[in-house]
N, C-alpha and C positions, 0 to 999 in steps of 0.2 A: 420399439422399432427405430424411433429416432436414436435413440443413444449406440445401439447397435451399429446403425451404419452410420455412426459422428466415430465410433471407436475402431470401427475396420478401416474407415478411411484415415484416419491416422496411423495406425497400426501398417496399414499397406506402406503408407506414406513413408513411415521411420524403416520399413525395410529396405524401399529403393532408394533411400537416401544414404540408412548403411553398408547399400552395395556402392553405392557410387565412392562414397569418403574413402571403403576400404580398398576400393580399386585405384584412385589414387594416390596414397599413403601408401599402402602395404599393409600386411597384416600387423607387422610390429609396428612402424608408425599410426597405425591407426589405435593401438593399444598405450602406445606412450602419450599420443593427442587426449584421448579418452581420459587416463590418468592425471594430465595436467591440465584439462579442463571443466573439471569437474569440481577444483579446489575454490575457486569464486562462487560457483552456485548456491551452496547452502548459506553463505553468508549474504547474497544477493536476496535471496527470497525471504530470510530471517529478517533484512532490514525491510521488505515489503510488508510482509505480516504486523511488523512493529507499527509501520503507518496506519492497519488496518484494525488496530485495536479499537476502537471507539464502536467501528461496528464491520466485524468481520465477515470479509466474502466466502461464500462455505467454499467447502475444500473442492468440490466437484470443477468448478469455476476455474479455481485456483489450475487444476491438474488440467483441464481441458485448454487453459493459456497455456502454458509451457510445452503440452506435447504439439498444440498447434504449433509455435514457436518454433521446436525443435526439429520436428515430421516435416509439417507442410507446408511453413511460409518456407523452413530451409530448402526442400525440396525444389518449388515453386523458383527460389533465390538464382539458385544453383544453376537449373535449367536455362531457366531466362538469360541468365548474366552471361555463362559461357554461349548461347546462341546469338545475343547479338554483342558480343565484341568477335565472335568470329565474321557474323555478318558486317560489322564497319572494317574487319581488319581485311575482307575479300575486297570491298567495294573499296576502299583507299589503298588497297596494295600498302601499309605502313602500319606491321603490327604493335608496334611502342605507343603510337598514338591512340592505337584503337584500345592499347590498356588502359590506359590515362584514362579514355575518354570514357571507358564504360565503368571506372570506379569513382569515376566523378560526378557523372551524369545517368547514367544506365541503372548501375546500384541503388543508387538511396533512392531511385522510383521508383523500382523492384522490389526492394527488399520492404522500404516501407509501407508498402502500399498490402504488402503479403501478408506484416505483423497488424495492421492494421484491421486486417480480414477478423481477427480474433478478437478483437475489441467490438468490432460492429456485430459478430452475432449476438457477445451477450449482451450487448446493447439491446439489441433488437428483441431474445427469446430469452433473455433474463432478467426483462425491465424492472421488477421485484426489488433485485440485488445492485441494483445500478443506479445509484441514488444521489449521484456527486461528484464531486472531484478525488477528490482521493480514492473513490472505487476506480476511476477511470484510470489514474496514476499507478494503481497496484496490478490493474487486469493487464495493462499495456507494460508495465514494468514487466510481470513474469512472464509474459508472451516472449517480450526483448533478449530475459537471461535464457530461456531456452533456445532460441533462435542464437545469441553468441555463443551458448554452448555448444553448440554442433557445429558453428561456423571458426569457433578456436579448434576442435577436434581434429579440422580439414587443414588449419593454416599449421598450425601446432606438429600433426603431423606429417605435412608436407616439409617442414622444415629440418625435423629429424632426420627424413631422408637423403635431405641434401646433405648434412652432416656427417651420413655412415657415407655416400657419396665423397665426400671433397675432405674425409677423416677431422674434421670441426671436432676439440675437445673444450670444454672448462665454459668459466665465462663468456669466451671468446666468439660460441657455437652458432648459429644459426638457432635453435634451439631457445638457446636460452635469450636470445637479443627477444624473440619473437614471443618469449613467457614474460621476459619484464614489460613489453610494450604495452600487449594484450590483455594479460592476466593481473599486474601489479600496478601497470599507471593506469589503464583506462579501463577497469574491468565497467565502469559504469555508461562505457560511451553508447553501447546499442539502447540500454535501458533509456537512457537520457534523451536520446533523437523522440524514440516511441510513447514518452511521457509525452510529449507536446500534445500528440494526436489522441492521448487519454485525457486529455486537460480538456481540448476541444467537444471530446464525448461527453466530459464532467458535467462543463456549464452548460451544455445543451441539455443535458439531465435535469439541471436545476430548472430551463425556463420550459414554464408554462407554456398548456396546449396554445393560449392566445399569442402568443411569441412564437408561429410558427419558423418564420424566414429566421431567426437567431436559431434555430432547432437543424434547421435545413444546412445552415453556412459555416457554423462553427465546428465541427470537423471533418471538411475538408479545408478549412482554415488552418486548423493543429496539425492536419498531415503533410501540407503544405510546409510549414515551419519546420518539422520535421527531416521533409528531405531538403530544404534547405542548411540545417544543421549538418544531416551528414552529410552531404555533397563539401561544403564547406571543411570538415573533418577529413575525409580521403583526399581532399586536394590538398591539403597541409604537405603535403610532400612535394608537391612540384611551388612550394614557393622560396625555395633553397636550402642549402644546407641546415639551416635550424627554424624552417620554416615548422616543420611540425613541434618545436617546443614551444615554440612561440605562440601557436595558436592552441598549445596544450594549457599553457600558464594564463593567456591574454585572454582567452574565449571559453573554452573548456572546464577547467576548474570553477569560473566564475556564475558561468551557467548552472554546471551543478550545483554551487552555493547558494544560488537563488531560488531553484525550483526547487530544495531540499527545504529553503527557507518557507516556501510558498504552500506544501505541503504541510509543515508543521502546524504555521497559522491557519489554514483551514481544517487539521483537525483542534487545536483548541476551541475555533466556532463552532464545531463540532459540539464540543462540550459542553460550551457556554449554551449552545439551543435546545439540548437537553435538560438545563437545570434551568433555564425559562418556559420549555412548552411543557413538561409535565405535571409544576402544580398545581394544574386544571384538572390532572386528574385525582392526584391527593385532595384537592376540594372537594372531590365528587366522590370519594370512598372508597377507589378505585388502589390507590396507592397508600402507604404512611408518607403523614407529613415528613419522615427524614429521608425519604428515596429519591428524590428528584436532587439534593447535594448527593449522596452515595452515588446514584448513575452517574454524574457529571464528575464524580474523579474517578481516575485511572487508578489510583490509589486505593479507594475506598472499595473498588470493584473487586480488585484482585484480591484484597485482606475479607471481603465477603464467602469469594471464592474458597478462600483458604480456611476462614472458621467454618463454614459450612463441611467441607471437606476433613477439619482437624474431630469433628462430633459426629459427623453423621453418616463420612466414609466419601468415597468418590463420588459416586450417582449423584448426591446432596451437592457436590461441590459440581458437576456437570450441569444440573436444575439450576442452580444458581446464574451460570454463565449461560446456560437458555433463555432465563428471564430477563439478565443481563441484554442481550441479543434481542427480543421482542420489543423491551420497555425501550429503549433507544431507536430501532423502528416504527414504534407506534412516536415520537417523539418529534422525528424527521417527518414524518406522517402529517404531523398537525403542521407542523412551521410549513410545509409545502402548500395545506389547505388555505391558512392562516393568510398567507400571499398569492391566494388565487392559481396556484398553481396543480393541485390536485389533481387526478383523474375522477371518470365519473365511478367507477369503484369506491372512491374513498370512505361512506360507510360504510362499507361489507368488509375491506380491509381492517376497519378501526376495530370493527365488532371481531373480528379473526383475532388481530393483537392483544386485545383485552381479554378475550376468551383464552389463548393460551398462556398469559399474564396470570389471570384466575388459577387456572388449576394449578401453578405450581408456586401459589402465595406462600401455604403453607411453610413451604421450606425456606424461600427466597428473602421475605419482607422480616423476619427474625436476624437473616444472616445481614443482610442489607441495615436496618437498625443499628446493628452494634458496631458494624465499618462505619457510617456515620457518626455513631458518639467516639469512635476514637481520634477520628481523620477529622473531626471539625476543629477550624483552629481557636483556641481559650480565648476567652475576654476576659480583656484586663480592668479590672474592678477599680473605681477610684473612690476612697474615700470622700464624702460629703463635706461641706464647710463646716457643718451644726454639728454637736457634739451626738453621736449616737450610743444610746445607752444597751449595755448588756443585760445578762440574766441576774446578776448582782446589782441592779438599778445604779451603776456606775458608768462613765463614759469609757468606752473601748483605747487603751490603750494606760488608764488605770486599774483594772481590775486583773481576774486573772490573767485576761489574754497577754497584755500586756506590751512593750515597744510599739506603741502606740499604732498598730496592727488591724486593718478592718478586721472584724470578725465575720463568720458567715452569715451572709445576710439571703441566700434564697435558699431553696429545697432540692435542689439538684444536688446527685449524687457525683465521688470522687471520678476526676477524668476531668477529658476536654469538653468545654460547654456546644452544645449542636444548638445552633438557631431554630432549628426544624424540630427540634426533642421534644417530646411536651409529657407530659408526666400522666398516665393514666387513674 
């Protein structure tokens, strides 16, 4: 029943929202906006997915940001914005100002406060999959590209129409000023406000039940930030003639360099806490000694994936990125416990992980093995001072081997040597 009425009320939502767009557009501008705004999105959410490699949010999640994004906070946006800049433009009799003042001020509390709706529910009823920051960064990200999507569809073709209007051809267009702005300089400006307030969800995910006031304060902190960025971003206009490049080059760009930076490095922590909290469980029987380096690269994951899938067919290579999925939540799992941080769940969870860990070893901890002995990097062997002698009781480097050459000196077979390998 919940999903039922989560999916009519978006569903409702994206229809009065596509009545509204295509009542002011037109039916062809709402088809040429449609067209030309839809060219950022699969590149927008491909680079979210990338972040979410270490441990991905399932697709329900995924789809439920974006149509919120799209539906209901744009719905929500729409309504809002155009009711009260008519109500400042009644009350000041001076409708310029009351533009100004509701894309500066009006807006980024509307709008973010809308995308934001979609982060706090799976906060709240998908505590499971909401484990960090970079969840918060990918949920609040595809929330963001849906909500621009709908809201370039509106500007995009609103603009068209001015052009069949006032005959605008070429470069020149309305059109096309309003695609290079939108779509080609800033396609990451809504993502990037709505990050802040998933940053905020992140590290409150991280602290512990004993840290409640950090849990309470930090997003409304990030959303705060948030409409401060874009309030900041829509007034770039009224700061002169190249007031908005200026704050394109000077604030904008650098921003996103940093939070793009800031993401990266926590998912490598990512990694790295994976290939420290699991060989507690290879200790205890649970894993092979080479799983805990395999989960912890990206590398060794996907080439698991991939032999598993080149011998045993799809399904094998789907089990694989299932166990993938588990063994890095039960991972996250410990370092949460590890630091006090926990729920009181956390042995029923552990015993859940493990349990679905188990049933697909089989397949998993074979494919997993062999990514490990290929992806670990060789040691470099150094010859000894002392002379060591070969099989011809001569020293290595006169006998046959010859050029004065260590010869092999342990039992491992040809390949890269794994720390973790150990010879049955």
């Amino acid at each position: 029943m919940r999903y039922g009425a989560v999916a009519a009320l978006l569903a409702l939502s994206g229809l009065v929202i596509l009545a509204l767009v295509r009542r002011q557009t037109g039916t062809e501008g709402f088809l040429v906006g449609l067209g030309l705004a839809v060219l950022p999105v699969p590149l927008l959410i491909a680079a979210f997915r990338w972040l979410d490699r270490v441990d991905p949010s399932p697709w329900r999640n995924m789809l439920f940001a974006f149509a919120w994004g799209a539906c209901a906070a744009a719905l929500i946006a729409i309504v809002a914005n155009s009711f009260a800049t008519k109500w400042i433009a009644t009350a000041t009799a001076d409708p310029t100002s009351a533009d100004t003042l509701g894309a500066t001020v009006i807006a980024p509390v509307v709008e973010e406060s809308a995308k934001a709706a979609a982060v706090l529910l799976i906060f709240l009823f998908r505590r499971r999959d909401f484990t960090g920051i970079v969840d918060g960064v990918v949920i609040a990200g595809v929330t963001a590209t849906g909500f621009a999507f709908t809201e370039n569809i509106l500007y995009l073709g609103t603009a068209f129409g001015t052009d069949q209007m006032t005959g605008g051809r070429g470069i020149a267009s309305v059109t096309a000023a309003t695609f290079f702005v939108r779509v080609v300089m800033s396609p990451f400006a809504h993502p990037l406000f709505t990050v802040l307030t998933g940053i905020g969800f992140g590290i409150a995910a991280l602290s512990g039940e004993r840290r409640p006031l950090r849990r309470l304060l930090l997003p409304p902190a990030g959303l705060l930030l948030a409409m401060g960025m874009h309030a900041f971003w829509n007034g770039s206009s009224t700061f002169g003639e190249y007031g908005f490049f200026a704050v394109y080059g000077a604030f904008m760009v650098p921003a996103f360099g940093l939070l793009t930076w800031l993401v990266i490095w926590t998912r490598q922590r990512e990694l790295r806490a994976i290939r420290e909290e699991l060989p507690a469980y290879a200790a205890a029987g649970w894993l092979t000694p080479a799983e805990p380096f395999a989960l912890g690269s990206m590398r060794a994951r996907r080439l698991a994936r991939d032999y598993a899938g080149h011998h045993l067919g799809k399904p094998a290579a789907r089990t694989v990125a299932q166990y993938e999925a588990y063994a890095t939540s039960l991972a996250f799992l410990r370092r949460r416990g590890r630091l006090g941080r926990a729920g009181a769940d956390f042995v029923v969870r552990e015993r859940e992980l493990l349990h679905e860990l188990w049933r697909r070893r089989e397949v998993a901890q074979p494919a997993l093995d062999y990514a490990a002995r290929m992806t670990a990097p060789p040691v470099r062997v150094v010859a000894p001072p002392w002379p060591v002698y070969g099989v011809y009781g001569q020293p290595h480097g006169h006998g046959p081997h010859g050029h004065g050459l260590p010869g092999p000196v342990a039992p491992y077979p040809a390949g890269p040597y794994n720390p973790y390998w150990t010879q049955s």
